[in-house]
C-alpha positions as CSV (number, residue, x, y, z in Angstrom):
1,X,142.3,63.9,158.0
2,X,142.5,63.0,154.3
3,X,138.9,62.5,154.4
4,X,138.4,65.9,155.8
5,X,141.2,67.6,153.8
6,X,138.7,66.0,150.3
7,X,135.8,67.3,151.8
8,X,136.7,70.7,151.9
9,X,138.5,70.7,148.1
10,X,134.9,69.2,147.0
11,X,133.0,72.8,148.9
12,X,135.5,74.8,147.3
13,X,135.1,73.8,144.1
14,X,131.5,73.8,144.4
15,X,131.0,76.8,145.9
16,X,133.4,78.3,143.4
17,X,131.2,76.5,140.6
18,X,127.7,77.6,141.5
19,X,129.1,81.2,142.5
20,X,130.5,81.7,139.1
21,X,127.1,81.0,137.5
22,X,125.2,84.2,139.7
23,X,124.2,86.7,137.2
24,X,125.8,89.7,136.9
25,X,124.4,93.4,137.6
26,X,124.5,94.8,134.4
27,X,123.8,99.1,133.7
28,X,123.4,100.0,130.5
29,X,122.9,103.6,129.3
30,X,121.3,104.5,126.5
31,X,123.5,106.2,123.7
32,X,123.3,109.8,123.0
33,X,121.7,110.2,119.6
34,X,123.5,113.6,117.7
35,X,121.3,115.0,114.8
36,X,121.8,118.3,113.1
37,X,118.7,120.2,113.5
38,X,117.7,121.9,109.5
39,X,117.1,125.4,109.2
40,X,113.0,127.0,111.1
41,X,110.6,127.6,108.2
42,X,110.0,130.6,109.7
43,X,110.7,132.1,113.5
44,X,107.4,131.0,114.8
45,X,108.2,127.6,114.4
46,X,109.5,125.5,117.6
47,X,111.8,122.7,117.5
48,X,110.0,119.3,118.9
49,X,113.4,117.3,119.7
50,X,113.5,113.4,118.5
51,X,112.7,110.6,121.2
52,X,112.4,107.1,121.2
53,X,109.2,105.2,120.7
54,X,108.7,101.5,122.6
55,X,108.4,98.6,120.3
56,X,106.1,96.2,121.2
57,X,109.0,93.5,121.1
58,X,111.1,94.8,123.2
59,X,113.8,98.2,122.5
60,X,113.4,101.6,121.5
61,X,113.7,102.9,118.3
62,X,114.5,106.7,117.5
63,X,112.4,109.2,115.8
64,X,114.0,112.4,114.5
65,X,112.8,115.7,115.7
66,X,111.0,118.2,113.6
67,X,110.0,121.8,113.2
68,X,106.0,122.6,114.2
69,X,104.0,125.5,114.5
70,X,102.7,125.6,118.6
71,X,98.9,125.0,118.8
72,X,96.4,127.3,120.6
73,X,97.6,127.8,123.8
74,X,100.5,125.9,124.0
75,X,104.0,128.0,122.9
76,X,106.9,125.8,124.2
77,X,107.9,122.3,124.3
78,X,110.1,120.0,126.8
79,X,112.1,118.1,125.5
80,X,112.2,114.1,126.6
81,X,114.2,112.3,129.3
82,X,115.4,108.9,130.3
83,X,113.7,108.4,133.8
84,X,115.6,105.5,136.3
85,X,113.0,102.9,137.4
86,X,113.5,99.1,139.2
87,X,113.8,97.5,136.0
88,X,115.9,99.9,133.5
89,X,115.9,103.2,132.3
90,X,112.3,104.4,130.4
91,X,111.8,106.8,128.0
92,X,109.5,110.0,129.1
93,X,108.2,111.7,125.9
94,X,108.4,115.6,125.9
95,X,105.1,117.5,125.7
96,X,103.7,120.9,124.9
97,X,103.1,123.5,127.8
């Protein structure tokens, strides 16, 4: 019985050891970057918001957004989103439309 009753302490332990080592789900969100947009040149001009550009070693870095004239055809821009995927969030630039 002794025996039996060690046997059991050593799983516990054990199981409670290797357990504790599993890696954790971890979500993270990316922050919401505030900016104060400056004044249009003029009222043609459309706002193309900031978005984040993918650094080849790993992260995103932030580029402010700016005020720009729309080119031939195109008169409005979408702004960028955070899309869900298996491994993360990505970053989906905005484009002209």
């Amino acid at each position: 019985m002794k025996n039996y009753f060690s046997l059991l302490i050593v799983i516990f332990f054990a199981t409670a050891a290797f357990t504790s080592c599993a890696p954790a789900a971890v979500t993270v969100r990316p922050a919401a970057v505030v900016r104060v947009r400056p004044v249009a040149p003029s009222p043609r001009h459309i706002w193309v918001s900031g978005g984040y550009v993918y650094r080849r070693g790993g992260g995103y870095r932030y580029n402010d957004g700016y005020w720009a004239l729309p080119q031939g055809r195109y008169n409005a821009y979408t702004d960028g989103y955070w899309r869900a995927s298996r491994r993360g969030y990505v970053w989906v630039p905005g484009y002209w439309r």
